[in-house]
N, C-alpha and C positions, 0 to 999 in steps of 0.2 A: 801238439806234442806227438811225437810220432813213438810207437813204443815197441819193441820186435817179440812176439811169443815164440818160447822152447817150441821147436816144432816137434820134438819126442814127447811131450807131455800136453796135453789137449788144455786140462784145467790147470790155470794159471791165473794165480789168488790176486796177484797185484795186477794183471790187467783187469779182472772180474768188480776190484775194487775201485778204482780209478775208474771204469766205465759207469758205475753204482754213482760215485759219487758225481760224477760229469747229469748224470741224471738228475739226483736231489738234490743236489747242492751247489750250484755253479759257483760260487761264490768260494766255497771252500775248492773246488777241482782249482779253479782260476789260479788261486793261491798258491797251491801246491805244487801245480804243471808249473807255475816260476820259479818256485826251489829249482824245480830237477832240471831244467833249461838251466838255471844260471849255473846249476854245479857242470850240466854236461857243457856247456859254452868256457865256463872260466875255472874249471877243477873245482878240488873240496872245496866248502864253503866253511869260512872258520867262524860266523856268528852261529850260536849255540842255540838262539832262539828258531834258527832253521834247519839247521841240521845240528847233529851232535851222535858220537861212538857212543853204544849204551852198554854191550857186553861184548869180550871174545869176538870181534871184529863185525860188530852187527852196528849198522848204522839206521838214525834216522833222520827222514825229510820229516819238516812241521809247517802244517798251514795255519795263518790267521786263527781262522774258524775251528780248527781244534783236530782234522784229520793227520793220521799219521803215518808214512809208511814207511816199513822197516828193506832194507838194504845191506848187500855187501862188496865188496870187492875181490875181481877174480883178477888171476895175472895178466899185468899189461894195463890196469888200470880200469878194466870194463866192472861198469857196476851194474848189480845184477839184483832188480828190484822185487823183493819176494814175497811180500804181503802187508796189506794195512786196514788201519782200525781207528775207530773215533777216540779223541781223547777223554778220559776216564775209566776207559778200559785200565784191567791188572797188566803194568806193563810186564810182572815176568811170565807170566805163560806167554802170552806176544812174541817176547826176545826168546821163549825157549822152542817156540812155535817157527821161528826165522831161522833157528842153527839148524835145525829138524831138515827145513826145504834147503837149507846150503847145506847141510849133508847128504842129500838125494841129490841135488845138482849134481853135487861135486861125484858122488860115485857112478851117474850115470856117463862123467866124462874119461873116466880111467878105461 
């Protein structure tokens, strides 16, 4: 899976995460890099067990194994993957933690 970092911004939580988990968890990376292939090969994906809207345009991928990472949509359709975390985490500091970095994104584009 090939993934592109902000090159304005060095630390970048969804590749740091996604690299983490390619380390300890193959099993769940495996999982997860096919959500995001199938949504990037064939658009939204409407089973809810893999992905699913959680707040205020914040999406997430779900793997098997329980990793999760949160997601948005910028114009034009590019999704724009901004961090993730093992399932049983608090998902609203998560979701409020995902609007946070799509509010930096988005004002470092203006």
């Amino acid at each position: 899976m090939d993934l592109a970092s902000d090159p304005l911004h060095e630390d970048c939580p969804a590749r740091s995460f996604i690299d983490d988990l390619r380390r300890a968890q193959p099993a769940s990376y495996k999982s997860l890099s096919a959500v995001i292939q199938q949504h990037a090969d064939h658009g939204p994906i409407l089973n809810e067990q893999k992905s699913r809207e959680l707040d205020d345009g914040i999406y997430e991928f779900k793997s098997r194994q329980g990793a999760r990472i949160l997601w948005f949509y910028e114009p034009g359709k590019v999704t724009i993957l901004v961090h993730g975390f093992s399932k049983g985490a608090k998902l609203k500091p998560e979701v409020k933690r995902a609007k946070e970095l799509r509010d930096r994104w988005r004002s470092r584009l203006r």
